[in-house]
FILONU-139460 format. One line per field, with one value per residue (C-alpha): x, y, z. Coordinates in steps of 0.1 Angstrom, whole numbers, plus 5000, padded with zeros to 4 digits. Layout:
BEGIN
x <- X / ...
y <- Y / ...
z <- Z / ...
***
This chain:
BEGIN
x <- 5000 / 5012 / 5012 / 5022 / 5036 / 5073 / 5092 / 5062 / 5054 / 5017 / 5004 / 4974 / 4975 / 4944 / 4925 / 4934 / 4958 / 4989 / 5016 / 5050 / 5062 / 5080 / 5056 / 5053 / 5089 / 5093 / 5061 / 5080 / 5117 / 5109 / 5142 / 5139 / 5126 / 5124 / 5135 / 5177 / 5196 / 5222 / 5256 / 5266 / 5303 / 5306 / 5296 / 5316 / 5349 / 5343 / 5341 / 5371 / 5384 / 5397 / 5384 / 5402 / 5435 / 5436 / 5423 / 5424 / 5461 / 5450 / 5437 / 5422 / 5396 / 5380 / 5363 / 5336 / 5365 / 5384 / 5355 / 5354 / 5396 / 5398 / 5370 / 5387 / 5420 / 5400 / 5397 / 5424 / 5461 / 5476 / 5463 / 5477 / 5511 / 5530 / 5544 / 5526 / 5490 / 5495 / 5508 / 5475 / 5455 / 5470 / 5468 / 5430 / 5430 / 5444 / 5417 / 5392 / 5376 / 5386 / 5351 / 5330 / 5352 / 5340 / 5303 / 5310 / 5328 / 5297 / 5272 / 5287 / 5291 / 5258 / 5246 / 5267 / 5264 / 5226 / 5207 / 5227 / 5234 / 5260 / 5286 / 5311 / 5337 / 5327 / 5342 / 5327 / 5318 / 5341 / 5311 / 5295 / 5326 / 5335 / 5298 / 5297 / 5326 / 5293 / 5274 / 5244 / 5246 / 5250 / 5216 / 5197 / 5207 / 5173 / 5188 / 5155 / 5150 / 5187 / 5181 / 5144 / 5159 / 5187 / 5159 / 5132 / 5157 / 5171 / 5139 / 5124 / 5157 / 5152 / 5183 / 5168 / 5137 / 5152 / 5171 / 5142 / 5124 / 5156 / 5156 / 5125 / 5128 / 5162 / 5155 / 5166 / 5193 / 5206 / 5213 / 5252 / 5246 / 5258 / 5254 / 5232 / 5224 / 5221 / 5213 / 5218 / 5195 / 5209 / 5195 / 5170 / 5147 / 5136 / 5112 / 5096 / 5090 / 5075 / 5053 / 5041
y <- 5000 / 5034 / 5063 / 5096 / 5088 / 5091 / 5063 / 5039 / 5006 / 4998 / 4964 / 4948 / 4909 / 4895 / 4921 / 4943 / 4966 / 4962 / 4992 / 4985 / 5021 / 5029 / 5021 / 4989 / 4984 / 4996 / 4975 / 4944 / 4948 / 4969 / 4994 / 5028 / 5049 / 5082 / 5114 / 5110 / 5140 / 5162 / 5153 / 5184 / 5197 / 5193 / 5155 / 5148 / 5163 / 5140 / 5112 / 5093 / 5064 / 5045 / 5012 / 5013 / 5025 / 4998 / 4971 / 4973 / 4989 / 5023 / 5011 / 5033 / 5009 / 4981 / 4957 / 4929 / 4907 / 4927 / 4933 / 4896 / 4892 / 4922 / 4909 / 4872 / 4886 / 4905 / 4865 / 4846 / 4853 / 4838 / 4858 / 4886 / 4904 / 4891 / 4919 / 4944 / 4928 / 4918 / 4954 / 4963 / 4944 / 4952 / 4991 / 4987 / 4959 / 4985 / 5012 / 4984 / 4983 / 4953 / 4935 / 4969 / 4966 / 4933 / 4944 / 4974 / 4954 / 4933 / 4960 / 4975 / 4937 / 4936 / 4967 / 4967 / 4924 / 4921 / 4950 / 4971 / 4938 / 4959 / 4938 / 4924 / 4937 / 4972 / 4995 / 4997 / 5031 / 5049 / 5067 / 5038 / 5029 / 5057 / 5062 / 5035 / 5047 / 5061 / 5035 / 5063 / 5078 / 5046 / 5033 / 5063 / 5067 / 5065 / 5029 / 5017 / 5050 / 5044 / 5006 / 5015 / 5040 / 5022 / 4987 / 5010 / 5026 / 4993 / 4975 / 5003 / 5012 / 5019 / 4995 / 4966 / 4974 / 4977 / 4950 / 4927 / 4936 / 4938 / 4900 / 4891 / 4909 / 4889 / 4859 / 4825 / 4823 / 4854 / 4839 / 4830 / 4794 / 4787 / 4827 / 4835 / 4874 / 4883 / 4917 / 4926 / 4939 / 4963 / 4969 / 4946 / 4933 / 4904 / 4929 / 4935 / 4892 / 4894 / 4923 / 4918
z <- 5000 / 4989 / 5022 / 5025 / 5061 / 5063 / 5077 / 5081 / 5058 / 5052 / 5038 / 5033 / 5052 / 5039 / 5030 / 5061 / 5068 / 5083 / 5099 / 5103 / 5123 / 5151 / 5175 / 5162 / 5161 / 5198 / 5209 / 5194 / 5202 / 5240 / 5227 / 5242 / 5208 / 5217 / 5196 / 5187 / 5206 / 5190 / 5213 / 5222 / 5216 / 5252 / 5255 / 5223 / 5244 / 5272 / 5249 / 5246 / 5230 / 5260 / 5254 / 5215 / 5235 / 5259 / 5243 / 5207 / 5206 / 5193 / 5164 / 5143 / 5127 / 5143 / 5126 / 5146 / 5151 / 5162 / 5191 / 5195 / 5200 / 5226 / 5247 / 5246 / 5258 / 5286 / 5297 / 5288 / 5301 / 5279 / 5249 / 5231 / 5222 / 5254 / 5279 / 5263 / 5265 / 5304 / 5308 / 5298 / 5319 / 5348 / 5343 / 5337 / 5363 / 5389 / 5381 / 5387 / 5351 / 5339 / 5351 / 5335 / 5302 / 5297 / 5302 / 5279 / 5249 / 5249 / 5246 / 5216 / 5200 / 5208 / 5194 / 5159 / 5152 / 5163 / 5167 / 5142 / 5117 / 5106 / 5077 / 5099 / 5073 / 5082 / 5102 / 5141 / 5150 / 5172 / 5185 / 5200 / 5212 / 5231 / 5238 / 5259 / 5281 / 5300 / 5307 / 5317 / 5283 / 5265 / 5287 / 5280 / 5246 / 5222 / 5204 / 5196 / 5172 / 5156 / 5149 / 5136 / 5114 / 5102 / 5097 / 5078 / 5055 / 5047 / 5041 / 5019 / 5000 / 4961 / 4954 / 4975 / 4952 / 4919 / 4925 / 4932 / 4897 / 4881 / 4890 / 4882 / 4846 / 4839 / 4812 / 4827 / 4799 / 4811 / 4846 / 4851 / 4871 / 4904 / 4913 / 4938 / 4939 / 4974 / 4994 / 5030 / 5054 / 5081 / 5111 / 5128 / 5103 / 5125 / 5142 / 5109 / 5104 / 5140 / 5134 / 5098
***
């Protein structure tokens, strides 16, 4: 069905209508969808990239398993580059973070490998990263809006679209076998199987 609403899907499931919306989505998945605040220039100072310092050496990119390695070596001794890596445990072992780190690596593999569904080959944000140095601005952090956002663009995008009919159009002959053409979905689209 065709709607002038922005950001909300409309379908018809046997003969009646059916919303997919925000409030749907946050009526499914129970994420905090609120309006998405500006970070002030303030907040954005006091964010820092500690967590990338001390556990992914500094790195300026950090890829999913990347995430997965540093929280590992927060567990295992024996892991890592030697000296260097117990060095590091110890200084965040002495300012009693170790224990919170683990917690706060998590959140932000959760965030960018389920809710997110973000390519694992893609870079993870350094804003969530830092973000969640805070765990109260991490918690009350709208997520439920960004993971709405990112889901809705991704399951109404014109190239997911075009795709499809370009598909469809394509003669059998035309098909190169053995090639599967595939698309990914970002964000959580599982909401949208649930609700529709």
């Amino acid at each position: 069905m065709r709607t002038s609403k922005k950001k909300e899907m409309w379908f018809l499931v046997e003969g009646k209508p059916a919303r997919f919306s925000l409030t749907e989505f946050a009526m499914v998945t129970g994420l905090h969808c609120s309006a998405i605040p500006k970070i002030s220039t303030e907040q954005s100072l006091r964010l820092k990239n500690r967590l990338r310092d001390l556990y992914f050496e500094g790195k300026s990119q950090i890829k999913q398993d990347d995430l997965i390695r540093g929280f590992r070596s927060m567990f295992n001794e024996g892991e890592g580059s030697g000296k260097k890596e117990k060095r590091k445990k110890k200084k965040a072992a002495k300012r009693g973070q170790e224990r919170e780190d683990r917690v706060k690596v998590a959140l932000v593999y959760f965030l960018e490998g389920v809710l997110l569904s973000a390519d694992a080959k893609k870079n993870i944000s350094d804003f969530y990263l830092s973000m969640v140095d805070d765990l109260a601005m991490f918690n009350a952090y709208p997520w439920g809006s960004e993971v709405y956002n990112l889901t809705f663009d991704s399951l109404s995008s014109k190239n997911l679209v075009a795709k499809y009919k370009e598909r469809l159009a394509k003669p059998k002959e035309k098909q190169v076998p053995g090639v599967k053409e595939t698309y990914t979905l970002l964000g959580f689209p599982f909401s949208f199987q649930v609700c529709c």
